[in-house]
Z-matrix of the N, CA and C atoms (Angstrom, degrees):
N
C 1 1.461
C 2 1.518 1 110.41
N 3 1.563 2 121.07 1 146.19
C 4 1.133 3 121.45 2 157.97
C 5 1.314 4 145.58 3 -35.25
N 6 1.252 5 126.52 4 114.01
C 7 1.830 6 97.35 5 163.49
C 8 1.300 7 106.02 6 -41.87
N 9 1.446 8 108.04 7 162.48
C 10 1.708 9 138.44 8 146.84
C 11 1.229 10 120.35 9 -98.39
N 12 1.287 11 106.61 10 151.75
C 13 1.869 12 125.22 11 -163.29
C 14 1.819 13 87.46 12 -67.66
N 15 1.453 14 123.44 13 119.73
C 16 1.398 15 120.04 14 173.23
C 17 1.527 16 101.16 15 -74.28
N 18 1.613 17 95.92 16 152.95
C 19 1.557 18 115.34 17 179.06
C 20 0.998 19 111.13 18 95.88
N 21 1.436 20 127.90 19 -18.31
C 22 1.730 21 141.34 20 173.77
C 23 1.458 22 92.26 21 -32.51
N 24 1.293 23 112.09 22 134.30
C 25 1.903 24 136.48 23 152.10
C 26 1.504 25 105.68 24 -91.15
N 27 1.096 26 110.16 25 116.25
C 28 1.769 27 108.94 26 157.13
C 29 0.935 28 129.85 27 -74.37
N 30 2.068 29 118.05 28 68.94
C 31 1.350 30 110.36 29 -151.32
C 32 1.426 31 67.70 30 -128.00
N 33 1.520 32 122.76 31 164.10
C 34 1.602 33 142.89 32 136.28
C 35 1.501 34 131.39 33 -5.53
N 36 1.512 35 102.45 34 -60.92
C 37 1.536 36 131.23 35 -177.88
C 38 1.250 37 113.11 36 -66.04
N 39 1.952 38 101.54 37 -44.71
C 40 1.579 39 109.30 38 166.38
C 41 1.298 40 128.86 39 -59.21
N 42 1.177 41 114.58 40 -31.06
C 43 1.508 42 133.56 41 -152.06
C 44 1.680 43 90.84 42 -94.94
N 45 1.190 44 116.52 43 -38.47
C 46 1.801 45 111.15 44 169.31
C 47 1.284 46 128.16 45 -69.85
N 48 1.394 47 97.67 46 -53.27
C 49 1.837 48 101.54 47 149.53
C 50 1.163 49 131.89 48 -40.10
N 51 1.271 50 131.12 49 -30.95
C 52 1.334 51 136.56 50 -158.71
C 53 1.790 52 98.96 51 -113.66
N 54 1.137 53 131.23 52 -40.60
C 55 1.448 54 128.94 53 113.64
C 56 1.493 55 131.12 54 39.87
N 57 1.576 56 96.69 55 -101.49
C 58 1.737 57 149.08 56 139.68
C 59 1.489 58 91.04 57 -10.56
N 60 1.097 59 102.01 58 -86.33
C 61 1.343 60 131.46 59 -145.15
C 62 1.335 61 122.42 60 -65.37
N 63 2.059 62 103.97 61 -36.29
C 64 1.018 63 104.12 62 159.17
C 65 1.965 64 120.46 63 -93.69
N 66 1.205 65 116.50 64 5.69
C 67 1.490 66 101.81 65 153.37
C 68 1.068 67 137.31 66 -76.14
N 69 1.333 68 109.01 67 -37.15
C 70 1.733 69 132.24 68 172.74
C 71 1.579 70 96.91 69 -51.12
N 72 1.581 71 110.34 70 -55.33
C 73 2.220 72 102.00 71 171.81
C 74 1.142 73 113.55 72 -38.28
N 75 1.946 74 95.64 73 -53.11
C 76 2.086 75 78.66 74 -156.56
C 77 1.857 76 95.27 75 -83.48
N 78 0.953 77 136.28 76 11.06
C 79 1.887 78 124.62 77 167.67
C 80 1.507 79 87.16 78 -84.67
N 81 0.962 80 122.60 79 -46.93
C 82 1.536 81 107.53 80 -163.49
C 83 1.549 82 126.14 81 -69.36
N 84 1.789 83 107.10 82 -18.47
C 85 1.417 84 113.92 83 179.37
C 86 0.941 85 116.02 84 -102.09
N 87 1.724 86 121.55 85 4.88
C 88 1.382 87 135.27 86 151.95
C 89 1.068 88 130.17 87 -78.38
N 90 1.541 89 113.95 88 -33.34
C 91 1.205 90 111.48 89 179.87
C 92 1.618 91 102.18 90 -83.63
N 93 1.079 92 133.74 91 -29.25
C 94 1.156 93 158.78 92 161.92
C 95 1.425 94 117.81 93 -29.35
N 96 1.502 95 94.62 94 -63.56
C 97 1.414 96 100.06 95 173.78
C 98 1.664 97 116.18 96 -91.15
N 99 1.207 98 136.31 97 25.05
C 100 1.317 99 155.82 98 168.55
C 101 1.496 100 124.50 99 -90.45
N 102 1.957 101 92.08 100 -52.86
C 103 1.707 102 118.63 101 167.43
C 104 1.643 103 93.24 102 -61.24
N 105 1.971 104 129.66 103 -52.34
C 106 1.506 105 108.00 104 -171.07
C 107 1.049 106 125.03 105 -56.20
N 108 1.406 107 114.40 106 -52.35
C 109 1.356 108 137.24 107 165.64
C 110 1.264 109 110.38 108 -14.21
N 111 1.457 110 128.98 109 -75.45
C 112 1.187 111 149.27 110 -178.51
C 113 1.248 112 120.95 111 -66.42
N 114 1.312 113 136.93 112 -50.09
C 115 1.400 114 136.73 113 117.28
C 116 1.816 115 106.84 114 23.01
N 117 1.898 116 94.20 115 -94.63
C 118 1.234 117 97.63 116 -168.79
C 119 1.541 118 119.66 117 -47.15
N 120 1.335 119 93.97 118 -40.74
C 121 2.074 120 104.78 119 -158.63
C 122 1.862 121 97.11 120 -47.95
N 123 1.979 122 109.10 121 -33.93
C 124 1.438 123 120.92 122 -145.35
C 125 1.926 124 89.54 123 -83.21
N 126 1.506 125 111.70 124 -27.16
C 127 1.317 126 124.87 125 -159.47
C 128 1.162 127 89.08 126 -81.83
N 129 1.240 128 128.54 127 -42.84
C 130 1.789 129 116.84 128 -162.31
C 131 1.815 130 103.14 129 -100.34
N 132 0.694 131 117.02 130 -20.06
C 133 1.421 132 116.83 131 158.30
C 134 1.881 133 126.00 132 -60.66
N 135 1.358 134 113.24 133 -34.84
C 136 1.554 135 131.70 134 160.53
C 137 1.003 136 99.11 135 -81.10
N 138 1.377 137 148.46 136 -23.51
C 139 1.649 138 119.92 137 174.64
C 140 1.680 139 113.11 138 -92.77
N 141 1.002 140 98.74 139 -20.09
C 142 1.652 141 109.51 140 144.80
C 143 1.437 142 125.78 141 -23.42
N 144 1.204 143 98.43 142 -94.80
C 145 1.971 144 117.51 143 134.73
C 146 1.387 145 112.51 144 -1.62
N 147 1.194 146 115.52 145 -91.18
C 148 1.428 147 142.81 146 -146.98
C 149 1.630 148 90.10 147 -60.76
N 150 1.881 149 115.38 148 -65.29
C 151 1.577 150 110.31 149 176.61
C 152 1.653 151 123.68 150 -40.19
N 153 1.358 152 111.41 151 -41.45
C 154 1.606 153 132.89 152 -170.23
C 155 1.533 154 85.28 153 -48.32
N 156 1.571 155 99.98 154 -79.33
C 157 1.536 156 116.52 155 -150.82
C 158 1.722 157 133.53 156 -64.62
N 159 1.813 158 72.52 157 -15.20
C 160 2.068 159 94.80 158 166.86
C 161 1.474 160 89.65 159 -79.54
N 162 1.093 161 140.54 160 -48.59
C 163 1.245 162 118.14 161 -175.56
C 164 1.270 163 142.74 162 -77.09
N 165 1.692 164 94.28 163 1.30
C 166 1.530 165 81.99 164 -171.05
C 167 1.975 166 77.36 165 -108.94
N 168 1.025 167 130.78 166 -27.01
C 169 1.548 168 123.07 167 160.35
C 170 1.612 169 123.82 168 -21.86
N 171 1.557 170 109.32 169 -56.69
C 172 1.056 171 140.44 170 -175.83
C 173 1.181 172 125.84 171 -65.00
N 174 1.983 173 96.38 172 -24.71
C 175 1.658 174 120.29 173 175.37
C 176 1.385 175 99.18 174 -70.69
N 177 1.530 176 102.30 175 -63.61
C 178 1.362 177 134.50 176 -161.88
C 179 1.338 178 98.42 177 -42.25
N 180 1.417 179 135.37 178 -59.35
C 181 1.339 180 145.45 179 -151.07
C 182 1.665 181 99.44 180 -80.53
N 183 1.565 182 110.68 181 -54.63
C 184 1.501 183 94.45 182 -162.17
C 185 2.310 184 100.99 183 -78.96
N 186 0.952 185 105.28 184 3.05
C 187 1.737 186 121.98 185 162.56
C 188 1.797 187 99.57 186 -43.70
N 189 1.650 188 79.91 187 -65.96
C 190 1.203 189 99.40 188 -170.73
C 191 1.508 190 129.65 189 -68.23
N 192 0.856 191 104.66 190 -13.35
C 193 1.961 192 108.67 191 -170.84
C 194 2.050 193 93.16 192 -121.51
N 195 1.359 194 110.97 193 -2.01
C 196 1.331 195 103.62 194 161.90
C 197 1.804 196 119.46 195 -70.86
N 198 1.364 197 94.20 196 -45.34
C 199 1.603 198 142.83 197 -155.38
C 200 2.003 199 87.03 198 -67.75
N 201 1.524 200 80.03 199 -51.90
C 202 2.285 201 80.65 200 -176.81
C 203 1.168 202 119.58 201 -87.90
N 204 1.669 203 121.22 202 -3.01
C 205 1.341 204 124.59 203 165.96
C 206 1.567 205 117.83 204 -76.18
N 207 1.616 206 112.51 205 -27.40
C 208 1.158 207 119.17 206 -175.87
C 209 2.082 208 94.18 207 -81.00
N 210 1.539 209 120.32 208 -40.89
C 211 1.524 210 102.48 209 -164.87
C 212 1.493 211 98.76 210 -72.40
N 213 1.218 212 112.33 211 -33.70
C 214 1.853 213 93.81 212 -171.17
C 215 1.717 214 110.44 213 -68.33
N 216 1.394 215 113.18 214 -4.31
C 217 1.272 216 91.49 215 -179.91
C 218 1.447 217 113.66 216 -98.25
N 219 1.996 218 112.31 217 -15.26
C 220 1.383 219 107.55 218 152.13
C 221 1.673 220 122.76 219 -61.84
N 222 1.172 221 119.32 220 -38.46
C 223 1.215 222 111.33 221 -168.03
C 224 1.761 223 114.40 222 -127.83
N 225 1.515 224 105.48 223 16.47
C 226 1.204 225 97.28 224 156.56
C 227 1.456 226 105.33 225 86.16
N 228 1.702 227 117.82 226 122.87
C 229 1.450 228 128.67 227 -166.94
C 230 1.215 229 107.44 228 -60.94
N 231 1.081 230 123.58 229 -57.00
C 232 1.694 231 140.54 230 163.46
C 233 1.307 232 115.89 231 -20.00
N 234 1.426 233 126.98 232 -49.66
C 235 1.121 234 161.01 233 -142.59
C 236 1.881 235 106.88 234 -92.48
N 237 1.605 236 93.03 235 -59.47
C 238 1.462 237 110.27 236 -172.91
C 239 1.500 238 97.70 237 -78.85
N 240 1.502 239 124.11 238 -46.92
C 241 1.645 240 118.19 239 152.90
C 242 1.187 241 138.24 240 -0.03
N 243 1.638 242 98.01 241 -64.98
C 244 1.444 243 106.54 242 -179.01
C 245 1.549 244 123.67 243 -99.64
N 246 1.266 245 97.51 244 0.57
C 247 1.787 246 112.13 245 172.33
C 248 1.702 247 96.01 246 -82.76
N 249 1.526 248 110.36 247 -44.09
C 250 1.327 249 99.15 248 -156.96
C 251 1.987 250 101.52 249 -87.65
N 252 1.358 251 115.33 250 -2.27
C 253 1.572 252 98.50 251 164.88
C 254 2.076 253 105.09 252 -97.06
N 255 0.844 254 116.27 253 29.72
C 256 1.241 255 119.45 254 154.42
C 257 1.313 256 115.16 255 -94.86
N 258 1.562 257 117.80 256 -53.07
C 259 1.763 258 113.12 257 165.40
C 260 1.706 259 113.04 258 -34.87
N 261 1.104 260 125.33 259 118.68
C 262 1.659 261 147.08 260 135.88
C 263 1.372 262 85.65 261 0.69
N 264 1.436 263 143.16 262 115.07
C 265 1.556 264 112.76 263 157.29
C 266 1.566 265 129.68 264 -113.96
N 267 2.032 266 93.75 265 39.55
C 268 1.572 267 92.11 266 -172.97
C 269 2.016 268 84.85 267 -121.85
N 270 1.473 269 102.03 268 162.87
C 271 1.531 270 91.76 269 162.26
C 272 1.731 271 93.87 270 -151.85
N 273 1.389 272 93.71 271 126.10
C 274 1.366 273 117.06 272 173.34
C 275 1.689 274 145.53 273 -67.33
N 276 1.306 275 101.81 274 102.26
C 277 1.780 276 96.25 275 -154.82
C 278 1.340 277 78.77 276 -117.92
N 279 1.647 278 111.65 277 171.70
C 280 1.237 279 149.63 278 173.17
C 281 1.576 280 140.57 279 -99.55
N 282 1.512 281 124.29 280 102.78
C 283 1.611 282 108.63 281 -161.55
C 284 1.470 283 115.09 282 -98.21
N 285 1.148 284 111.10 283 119.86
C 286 1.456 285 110.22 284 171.45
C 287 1.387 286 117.59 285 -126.36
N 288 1.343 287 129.69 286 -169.23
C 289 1.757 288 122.13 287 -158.43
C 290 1.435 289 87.60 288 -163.29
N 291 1.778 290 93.04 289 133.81
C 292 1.857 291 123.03 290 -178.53
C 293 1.544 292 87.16 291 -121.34
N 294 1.257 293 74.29 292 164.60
C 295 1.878 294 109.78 293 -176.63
C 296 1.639 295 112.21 294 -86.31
N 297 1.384 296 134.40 295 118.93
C 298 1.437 297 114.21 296 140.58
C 299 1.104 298 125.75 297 -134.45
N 300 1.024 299 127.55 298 103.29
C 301 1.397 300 141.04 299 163.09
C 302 1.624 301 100.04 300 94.02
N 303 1.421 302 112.48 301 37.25
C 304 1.699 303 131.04 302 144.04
C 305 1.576 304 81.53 303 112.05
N 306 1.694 305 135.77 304 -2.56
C 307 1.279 306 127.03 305 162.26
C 308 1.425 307 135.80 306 -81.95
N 309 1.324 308 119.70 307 126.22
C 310 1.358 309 116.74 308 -168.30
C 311 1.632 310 102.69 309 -93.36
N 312 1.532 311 101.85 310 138.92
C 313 1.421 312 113.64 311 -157.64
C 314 1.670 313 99.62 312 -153.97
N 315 1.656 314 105.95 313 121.43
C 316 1.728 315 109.05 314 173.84
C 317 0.974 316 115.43 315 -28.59
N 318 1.359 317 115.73 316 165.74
C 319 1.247 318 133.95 317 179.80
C 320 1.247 319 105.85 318 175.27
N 321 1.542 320 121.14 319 104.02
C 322 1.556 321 152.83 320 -107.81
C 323 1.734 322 73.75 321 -153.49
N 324 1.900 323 107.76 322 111.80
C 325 1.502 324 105.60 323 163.77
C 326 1.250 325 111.05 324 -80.22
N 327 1.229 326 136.58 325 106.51
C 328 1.564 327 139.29 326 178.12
C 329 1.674 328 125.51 327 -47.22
N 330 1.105 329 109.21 328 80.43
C 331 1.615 330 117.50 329 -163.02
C 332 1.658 331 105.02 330 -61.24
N 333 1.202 332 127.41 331 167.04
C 334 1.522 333 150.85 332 -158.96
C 335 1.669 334 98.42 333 -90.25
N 336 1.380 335 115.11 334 57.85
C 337 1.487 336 101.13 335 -175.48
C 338 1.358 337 119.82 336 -72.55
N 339 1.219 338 141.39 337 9.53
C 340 1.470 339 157.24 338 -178.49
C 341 2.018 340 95.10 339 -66.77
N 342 1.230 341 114.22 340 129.00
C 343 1.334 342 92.33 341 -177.42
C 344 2.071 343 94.50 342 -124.47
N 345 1.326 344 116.72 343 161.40
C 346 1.024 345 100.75 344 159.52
C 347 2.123 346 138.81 345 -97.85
N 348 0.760 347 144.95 346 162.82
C 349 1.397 348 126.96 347 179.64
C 350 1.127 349 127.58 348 -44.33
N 351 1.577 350 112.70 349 -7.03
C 352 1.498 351 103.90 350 -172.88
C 353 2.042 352 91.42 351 -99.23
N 354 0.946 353 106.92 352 -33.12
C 355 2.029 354 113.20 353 -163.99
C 356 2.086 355 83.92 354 -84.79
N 357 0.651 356 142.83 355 1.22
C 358 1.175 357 136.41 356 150.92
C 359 1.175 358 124.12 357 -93.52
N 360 1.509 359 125.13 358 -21.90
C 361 1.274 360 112.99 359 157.94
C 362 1.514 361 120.65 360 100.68
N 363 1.287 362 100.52 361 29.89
C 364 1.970 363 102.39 362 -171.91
C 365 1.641 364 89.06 363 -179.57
N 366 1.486 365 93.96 364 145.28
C 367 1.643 366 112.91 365 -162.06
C 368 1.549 367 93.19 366 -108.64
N 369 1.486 368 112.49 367 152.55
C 370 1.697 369 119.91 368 157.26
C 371 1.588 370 118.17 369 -40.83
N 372 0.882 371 99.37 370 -43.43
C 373 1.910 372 110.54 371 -174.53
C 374 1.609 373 107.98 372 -32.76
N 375 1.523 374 100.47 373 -68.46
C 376 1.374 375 126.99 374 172.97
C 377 1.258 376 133.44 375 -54.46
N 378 1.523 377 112.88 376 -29.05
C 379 1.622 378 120.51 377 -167.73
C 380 2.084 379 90.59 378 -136.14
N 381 1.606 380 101.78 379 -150.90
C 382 1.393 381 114.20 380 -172.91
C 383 1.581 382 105.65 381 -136.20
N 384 1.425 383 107.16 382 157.55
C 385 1.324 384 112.48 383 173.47
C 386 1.622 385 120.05 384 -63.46
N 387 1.497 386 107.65 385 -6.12
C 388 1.594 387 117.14 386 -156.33
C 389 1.920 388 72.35 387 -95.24
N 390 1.269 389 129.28 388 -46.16
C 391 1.509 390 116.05 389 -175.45
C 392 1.387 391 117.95 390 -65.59
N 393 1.318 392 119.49 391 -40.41
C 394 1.532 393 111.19 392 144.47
C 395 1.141 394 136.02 393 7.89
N 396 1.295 395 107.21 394 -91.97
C 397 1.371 396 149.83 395 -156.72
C 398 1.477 397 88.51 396 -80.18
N 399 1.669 398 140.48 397 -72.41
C 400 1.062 399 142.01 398 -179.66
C 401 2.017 400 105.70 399 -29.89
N 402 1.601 401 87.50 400 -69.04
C 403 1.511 402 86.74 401 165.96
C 404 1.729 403 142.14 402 -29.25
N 405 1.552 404 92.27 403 -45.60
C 406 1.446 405 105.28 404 167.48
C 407 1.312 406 121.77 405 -74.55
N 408 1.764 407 122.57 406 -27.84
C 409 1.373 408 103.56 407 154.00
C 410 0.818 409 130.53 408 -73.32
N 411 1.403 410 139.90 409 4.66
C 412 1.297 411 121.43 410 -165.28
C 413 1.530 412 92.93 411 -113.27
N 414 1.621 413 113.38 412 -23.89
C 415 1.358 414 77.11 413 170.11
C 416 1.597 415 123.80 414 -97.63
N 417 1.221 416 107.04 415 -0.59
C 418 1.575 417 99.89 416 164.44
C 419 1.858 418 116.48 417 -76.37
N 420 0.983 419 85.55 418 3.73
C 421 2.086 420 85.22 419 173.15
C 422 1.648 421 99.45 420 -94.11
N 423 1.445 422 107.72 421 -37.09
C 424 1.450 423 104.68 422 179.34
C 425 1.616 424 112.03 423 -58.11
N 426 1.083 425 122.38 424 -32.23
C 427 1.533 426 124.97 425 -164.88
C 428 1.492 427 87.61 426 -81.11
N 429 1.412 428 128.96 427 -48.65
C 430 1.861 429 118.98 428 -174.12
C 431 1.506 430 99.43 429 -63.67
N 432 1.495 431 126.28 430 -45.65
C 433 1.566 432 102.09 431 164.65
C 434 1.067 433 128.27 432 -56.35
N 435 1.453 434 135.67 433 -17.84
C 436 1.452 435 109.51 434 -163.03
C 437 1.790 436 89.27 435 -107.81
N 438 1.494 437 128.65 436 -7.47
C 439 1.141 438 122.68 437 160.06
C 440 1.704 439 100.36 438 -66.92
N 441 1.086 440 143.43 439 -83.04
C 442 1.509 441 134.17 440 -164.41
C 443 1.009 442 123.16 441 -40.45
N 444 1.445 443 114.14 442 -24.62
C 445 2.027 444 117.25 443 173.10
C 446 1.290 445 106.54 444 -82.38
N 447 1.576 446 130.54 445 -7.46
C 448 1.238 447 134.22 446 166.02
C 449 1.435 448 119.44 447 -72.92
N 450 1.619 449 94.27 448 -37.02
C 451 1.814 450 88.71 449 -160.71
C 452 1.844 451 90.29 450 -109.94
N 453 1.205 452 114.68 451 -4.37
C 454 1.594 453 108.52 452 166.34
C 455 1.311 454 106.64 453 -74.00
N 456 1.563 455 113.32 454 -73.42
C 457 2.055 456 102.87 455 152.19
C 458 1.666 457 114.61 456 2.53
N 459 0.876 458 101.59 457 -99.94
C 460 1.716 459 116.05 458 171.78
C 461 1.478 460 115.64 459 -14.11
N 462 1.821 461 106.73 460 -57.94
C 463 1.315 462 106.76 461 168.26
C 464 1.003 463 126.02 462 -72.26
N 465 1.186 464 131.37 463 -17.24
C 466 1.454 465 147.73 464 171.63
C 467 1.908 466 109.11 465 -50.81
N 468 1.529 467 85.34 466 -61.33
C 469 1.922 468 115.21 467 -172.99
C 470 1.558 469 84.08 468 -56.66
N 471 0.920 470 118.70 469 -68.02
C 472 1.513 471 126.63 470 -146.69
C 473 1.736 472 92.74 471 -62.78
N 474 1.016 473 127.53 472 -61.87
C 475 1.378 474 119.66 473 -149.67
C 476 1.608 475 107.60 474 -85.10
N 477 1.662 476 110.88 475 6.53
C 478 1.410 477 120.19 476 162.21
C 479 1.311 478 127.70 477 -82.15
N 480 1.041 479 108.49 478 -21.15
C 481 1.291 480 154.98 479 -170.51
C 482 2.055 481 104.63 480 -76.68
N 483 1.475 482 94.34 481 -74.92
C 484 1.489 483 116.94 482 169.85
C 485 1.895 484 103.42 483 -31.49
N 486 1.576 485 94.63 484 -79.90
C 487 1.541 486 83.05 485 -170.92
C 488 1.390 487 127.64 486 -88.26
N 489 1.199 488 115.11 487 1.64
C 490 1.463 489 94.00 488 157.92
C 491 1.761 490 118.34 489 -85.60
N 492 1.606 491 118.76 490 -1.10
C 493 1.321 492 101.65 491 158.06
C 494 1.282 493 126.48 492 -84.76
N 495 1.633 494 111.19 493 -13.31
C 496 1.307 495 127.46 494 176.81
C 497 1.614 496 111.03 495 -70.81
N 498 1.114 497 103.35 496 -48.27
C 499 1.850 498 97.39 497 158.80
C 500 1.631 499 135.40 498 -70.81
N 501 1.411 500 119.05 499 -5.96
C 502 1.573 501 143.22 500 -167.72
C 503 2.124 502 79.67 501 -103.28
N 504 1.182 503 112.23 502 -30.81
C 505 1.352 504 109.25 503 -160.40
C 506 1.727 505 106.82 504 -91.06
N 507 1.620 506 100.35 505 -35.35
C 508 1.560 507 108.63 506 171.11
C 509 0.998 508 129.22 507 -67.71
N 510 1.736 509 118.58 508 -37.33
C 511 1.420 510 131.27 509 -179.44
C 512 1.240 511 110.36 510 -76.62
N 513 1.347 512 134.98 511 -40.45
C 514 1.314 513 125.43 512 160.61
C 515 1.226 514 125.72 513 -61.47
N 516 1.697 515 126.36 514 -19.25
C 517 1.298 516 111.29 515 172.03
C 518 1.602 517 107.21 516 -96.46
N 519 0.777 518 111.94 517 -33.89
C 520 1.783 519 120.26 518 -174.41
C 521 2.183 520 96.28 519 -79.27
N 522 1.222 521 133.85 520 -51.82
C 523 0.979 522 106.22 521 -173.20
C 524 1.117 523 124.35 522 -123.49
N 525 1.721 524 123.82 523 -30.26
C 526 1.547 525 118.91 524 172.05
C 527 1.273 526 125.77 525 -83.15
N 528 1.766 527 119.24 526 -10.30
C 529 1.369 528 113.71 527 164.61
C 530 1.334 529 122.03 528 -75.65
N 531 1.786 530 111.97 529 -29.75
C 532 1.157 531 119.05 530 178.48
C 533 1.266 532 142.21 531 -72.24
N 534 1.863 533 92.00 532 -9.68
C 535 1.473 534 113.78 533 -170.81
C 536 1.368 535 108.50 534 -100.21
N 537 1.502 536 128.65 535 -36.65
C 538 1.608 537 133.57 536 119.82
C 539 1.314 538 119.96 537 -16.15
N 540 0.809 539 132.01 538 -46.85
C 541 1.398 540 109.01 539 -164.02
C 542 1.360 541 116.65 540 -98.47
N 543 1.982 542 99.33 541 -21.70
C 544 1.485 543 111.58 542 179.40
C 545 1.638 544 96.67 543 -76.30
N 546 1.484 545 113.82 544 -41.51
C 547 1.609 546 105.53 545 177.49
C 548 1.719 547 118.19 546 -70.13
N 549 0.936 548 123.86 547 13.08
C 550 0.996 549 129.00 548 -179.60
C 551 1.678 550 112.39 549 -106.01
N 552 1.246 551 121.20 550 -53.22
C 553 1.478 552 128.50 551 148.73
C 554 1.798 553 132.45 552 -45.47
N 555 1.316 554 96.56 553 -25.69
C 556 1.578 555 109.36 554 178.77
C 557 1.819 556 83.33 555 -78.58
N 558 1.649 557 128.27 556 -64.31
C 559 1.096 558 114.05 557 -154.89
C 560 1.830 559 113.54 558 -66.75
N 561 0.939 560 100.10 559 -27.72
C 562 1.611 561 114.89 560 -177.24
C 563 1.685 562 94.66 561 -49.23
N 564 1.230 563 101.42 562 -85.85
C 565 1.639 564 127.56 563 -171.21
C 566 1.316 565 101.35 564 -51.35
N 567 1.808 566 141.07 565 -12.70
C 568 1.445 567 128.03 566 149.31
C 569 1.754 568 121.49 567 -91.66
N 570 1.425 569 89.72 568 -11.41
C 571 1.778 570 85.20 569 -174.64
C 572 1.902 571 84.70 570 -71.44
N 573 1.389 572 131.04 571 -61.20
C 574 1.184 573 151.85 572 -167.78
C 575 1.633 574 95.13 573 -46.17
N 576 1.254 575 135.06 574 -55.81
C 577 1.568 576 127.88 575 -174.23
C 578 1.480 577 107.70 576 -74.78
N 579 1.495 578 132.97 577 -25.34
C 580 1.555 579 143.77 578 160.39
C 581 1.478 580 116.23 579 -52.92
N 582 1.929 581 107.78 580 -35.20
C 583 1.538 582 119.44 581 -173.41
C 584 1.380 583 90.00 582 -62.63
N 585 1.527 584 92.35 583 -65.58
C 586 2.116 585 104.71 584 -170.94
C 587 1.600 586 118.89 585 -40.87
N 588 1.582 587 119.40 586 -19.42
C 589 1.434 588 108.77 587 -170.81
C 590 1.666 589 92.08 588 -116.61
N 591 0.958 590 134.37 589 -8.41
C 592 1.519 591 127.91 590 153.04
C 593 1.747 592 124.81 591 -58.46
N 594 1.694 593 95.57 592 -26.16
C 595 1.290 594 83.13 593 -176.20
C 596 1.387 595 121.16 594 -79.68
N 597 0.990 596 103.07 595 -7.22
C 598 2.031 597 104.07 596 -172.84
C 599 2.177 598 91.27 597 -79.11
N 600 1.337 599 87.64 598 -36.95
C 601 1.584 600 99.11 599 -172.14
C 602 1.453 601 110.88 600 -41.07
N 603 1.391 602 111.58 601 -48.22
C 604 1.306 603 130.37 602 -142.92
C 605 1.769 604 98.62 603 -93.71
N 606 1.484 605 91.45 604 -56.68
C 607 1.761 606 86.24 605 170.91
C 608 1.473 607 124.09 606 -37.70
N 609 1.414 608 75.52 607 -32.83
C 610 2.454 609 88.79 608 -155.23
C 611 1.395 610 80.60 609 -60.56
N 612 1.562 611 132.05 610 -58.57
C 613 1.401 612 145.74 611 -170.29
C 614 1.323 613 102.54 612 -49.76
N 615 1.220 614 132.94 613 -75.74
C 616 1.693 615 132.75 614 178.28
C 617 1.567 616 102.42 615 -34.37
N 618 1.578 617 118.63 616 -58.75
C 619 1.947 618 101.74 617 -171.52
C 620 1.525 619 93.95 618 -89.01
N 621 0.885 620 141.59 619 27.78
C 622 1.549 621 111.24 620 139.56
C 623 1.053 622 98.77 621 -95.68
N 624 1.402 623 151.25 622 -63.58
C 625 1.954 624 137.89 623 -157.17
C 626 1.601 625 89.14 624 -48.88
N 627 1.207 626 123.45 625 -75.06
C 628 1.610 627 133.47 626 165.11
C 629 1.623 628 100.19 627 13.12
N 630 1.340 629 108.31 628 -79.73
C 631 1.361 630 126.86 629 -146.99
C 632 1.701 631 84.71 630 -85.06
N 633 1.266 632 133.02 631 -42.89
C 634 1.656 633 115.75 632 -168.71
C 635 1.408 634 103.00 633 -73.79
N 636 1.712 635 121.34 634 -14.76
C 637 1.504 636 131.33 635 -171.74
C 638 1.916 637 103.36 636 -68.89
N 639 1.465 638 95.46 637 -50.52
C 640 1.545 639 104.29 638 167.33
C 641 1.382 640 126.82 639 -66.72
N 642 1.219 641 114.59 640 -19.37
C 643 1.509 642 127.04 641 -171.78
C 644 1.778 643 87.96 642 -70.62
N 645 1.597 644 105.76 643 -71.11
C 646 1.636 645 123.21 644 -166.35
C 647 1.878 646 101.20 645 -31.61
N 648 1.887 647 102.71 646 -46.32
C 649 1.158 648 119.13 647 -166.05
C 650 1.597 649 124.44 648 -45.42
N 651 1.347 650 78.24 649 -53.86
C 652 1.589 651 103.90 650 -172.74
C 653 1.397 652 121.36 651 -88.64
């Protein structure tokens, strides 16, 4: 059997309250456990996501560092060095935060990282079309990273989310519904053994007025 909520009164008033108190638990660990439920289905569906997009990141990137092993050996590490501290080397995105399912979760505006030859800063003349192109993978791998730190974020949000309703969801079923309901049966089953020892009380009380009623009478 359960503990009971200590300090409990085995009074009437209590016993309605407590009542109350335990319906409001079980709506709340239903709805509760509906929001986890759903939760999870939304959590494992984004890591879905999240596996895809590491991989095709992961594509994207080693594309890319294949692609620059072959130009530095046309034109020399040194070479690609000083082309590549002419590239801009920051690119500027924006963080903001959406809702799901009452969780706030990044939401990373995905900026235009595609650049053209002139905003990069180095002409064909000087370099090769194969650096180009290298260029363009790398920055289209940058855009699959800064998508995966978005929706890993997300998984992050989300699965913080998960267990602390999963524990809001345990404690109400494992201990405050149970402790309700066990305190609720303790009060029942003493208001009910208090009825049983009143009644001898009450009789004894009825034949004496009884008997002083006949006394007055007579």
């Amino acid at each position: 059997m359960s503990e009971i909520i200590e300090g409990t009164k085995p009074t009437r008033m209590e016993l309605l309250n407590l009542k109350r108190r335990e319906k409001l638990a079980e709506k709340g660990y239903k709805l509760l456990k509906e929001k986890r439920d759903a939760l999870i289905l939304e959590f494992l569906n984004i890591v879905k996501e999240v596996r895809t997009l590491r991989r095709e990141a992961e594509k994207a990137l080693e594309e890319a560092y294949k692609d620059l092993l072959i130009v530095q050996a046309e034109l020399g590490v040194f070479n690609v060095k000083q082309i590549a501290d002419i590239i801009p080397p920051t690119v500027e995105i924006n963080f903001y935060s959406r809702n799901i399912m009452g969780v706030s979760v990044p939401n990373i505006e995905i900026p235009e990282t595609t650049r053209t030859i002139m905003e990069r800063g180095y002409g064909l003349l000087d370099t090769s079309s194969r650096l180009d192109d290298t260029a363009k993978k790398f920055e289209w791998a940058i855009k699959k990273l800064i998508m995966l730190a978005e929706i890993e974020g997300t998984v992050i949000a989300l699965g913080e989310e998960v267990e602390k309703t999963k524990r809001r969801v345990n404690s109400l079923e494992y201990i405050m519904i149970p402790k309700l309901s066990a305190t609720v049966r303790y009060i029942s089953m003493r208001l009910e053994e208090m009825e049983r020892e009143n009644i001898p009380r009450l009789k004894k009380i009825k034949k004496i007025l009884e008997e002083k009623k006949e006394l007055r009478e007579g």
